[in-house]
N, C-alpha and C positions, 0 to 999 in steps of 0.2 A: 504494500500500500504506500508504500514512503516511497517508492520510486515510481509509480504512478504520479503523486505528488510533483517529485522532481522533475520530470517529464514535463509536466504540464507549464510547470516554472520558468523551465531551463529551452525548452523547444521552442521558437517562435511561430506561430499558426498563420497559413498563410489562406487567406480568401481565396477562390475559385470562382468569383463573379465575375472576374473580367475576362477568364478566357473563353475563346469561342467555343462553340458546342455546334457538334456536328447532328444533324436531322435523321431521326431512326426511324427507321419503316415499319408499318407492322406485320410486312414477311420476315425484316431483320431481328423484328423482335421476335416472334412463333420459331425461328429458327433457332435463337439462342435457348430456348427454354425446350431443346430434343437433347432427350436425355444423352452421353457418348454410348457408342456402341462397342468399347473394348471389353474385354472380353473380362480383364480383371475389374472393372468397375463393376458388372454385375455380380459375380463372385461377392465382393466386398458388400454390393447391397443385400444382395442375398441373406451370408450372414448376417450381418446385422438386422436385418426383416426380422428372422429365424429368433435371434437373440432375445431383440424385445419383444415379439409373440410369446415367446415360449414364457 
């Protein structure tokens, strides 16, 4: 928690208003929200499905 703290003290925070922002689609977005298709990601979901079901 103290370096939380510190962090917060000692980092200077910088805005993000002024930079430009680029225009997202809404096939660019439908696209971002498909799940990957490797092989170990589902492995990984799988168990933990499994985990917290059981």
């Amino acid at each position: 928690m103290l370096c939380a703290v510190l962090v917060v003290l000692l980092v200077p925070g910088r805005s993000s208003l002024d930079r430009p922002r680029r225009p997202v689609s809404a096939q660019e977005l439908l696209r971002s929200l498909r799940p990957p298709s490797d092989k170990d990601f589902w492995l990984a979901f799988a168990g933990r499905f499994l985990f917290i079901f059981s």
